[in-house]
C-alpha positions as a Python dict, from the first residue, in 0.01 Angstrom:
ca = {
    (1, 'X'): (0, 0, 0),
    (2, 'X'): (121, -334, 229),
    (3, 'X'): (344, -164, 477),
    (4, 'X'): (735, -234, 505),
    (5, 'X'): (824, -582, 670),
    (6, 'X'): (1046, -550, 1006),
    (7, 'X'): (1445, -588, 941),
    (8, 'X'): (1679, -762, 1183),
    (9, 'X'): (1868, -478, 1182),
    (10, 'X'): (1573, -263, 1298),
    (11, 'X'): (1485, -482, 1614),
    (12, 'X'): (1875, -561, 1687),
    (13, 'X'): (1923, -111, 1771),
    (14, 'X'): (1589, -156, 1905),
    (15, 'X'): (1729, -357, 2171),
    (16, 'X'): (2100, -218, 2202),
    (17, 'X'): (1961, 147, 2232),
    (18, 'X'): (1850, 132, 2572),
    (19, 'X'): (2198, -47, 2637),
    (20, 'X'): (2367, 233, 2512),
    (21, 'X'): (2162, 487, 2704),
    (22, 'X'): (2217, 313, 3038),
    (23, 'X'): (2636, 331, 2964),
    (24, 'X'): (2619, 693, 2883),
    (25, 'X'): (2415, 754, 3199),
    (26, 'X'): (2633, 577, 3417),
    (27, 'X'): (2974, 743, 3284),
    (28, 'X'): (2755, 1067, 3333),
    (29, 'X'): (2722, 997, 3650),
    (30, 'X'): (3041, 876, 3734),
    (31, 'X'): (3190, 1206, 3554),
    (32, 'X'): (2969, 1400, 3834),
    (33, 'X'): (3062, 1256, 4103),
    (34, 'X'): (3444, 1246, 4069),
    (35, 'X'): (3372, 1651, 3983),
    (36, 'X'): (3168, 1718, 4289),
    (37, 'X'): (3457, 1567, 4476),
    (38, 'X'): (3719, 1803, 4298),
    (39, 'X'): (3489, 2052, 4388),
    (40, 'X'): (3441, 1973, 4736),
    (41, 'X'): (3853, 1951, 4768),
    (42, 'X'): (3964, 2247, 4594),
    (43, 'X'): (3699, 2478, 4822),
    (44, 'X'): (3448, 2753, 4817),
    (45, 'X'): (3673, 2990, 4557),
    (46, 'X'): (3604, 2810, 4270),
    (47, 'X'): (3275, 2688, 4320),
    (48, 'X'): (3087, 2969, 4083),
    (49, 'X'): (3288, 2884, 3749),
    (50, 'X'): (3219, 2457, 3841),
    (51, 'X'): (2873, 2564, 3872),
    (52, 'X'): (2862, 2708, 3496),
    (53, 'X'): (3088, 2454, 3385),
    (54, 'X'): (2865, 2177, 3512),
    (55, 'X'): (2520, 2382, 3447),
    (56, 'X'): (2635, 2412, 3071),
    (57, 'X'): (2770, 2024, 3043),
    (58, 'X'): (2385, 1940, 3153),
    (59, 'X'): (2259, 2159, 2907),
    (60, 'X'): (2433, 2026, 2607),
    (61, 'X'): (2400, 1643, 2733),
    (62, 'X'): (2028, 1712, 2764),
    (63, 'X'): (2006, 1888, 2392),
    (64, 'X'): (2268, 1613, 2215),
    (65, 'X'): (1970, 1330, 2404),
    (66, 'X'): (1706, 1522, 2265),
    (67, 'X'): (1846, 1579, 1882),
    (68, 'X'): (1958, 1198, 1851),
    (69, 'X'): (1617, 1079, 1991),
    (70, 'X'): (1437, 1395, 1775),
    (71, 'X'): (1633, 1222, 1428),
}
């Protein structure tokens, strides 16, 4: 069996996935660092619930990256 030729449309999300990764990764990191400075402002009180806040975002970022590169 001759295997399945390449499609345009296969090699064009071959080359705008890593585009699309790099965007999410920057607004990721721009989301962190305008929380860290909330955090830093608003004081010591409220650092344990931003902790668990920002400990479960991680978490589900890192498990939504994983299922869409798993499928």
């Amino acid at each position: 069996m001759a295997p399945e030729p390449a499609l345009a449309v296969d090699a064009l999300f071959d080359l705008l996935m890593p585009l699309s990764q790099l965007v999410i990764g920057i607004l990721v990191l721009a989301a962190v660092v305008v929380s860290v400075h909330r955090l830093i402002v608003r004081g010591p009180s409220r650092m344990g619930g931003a902790m668990l806040i920002a400990g479960g975002a991680v978490v589900c970022v890192a498990v939504v990256g994983y299922l869409v590169q798993a499928f």
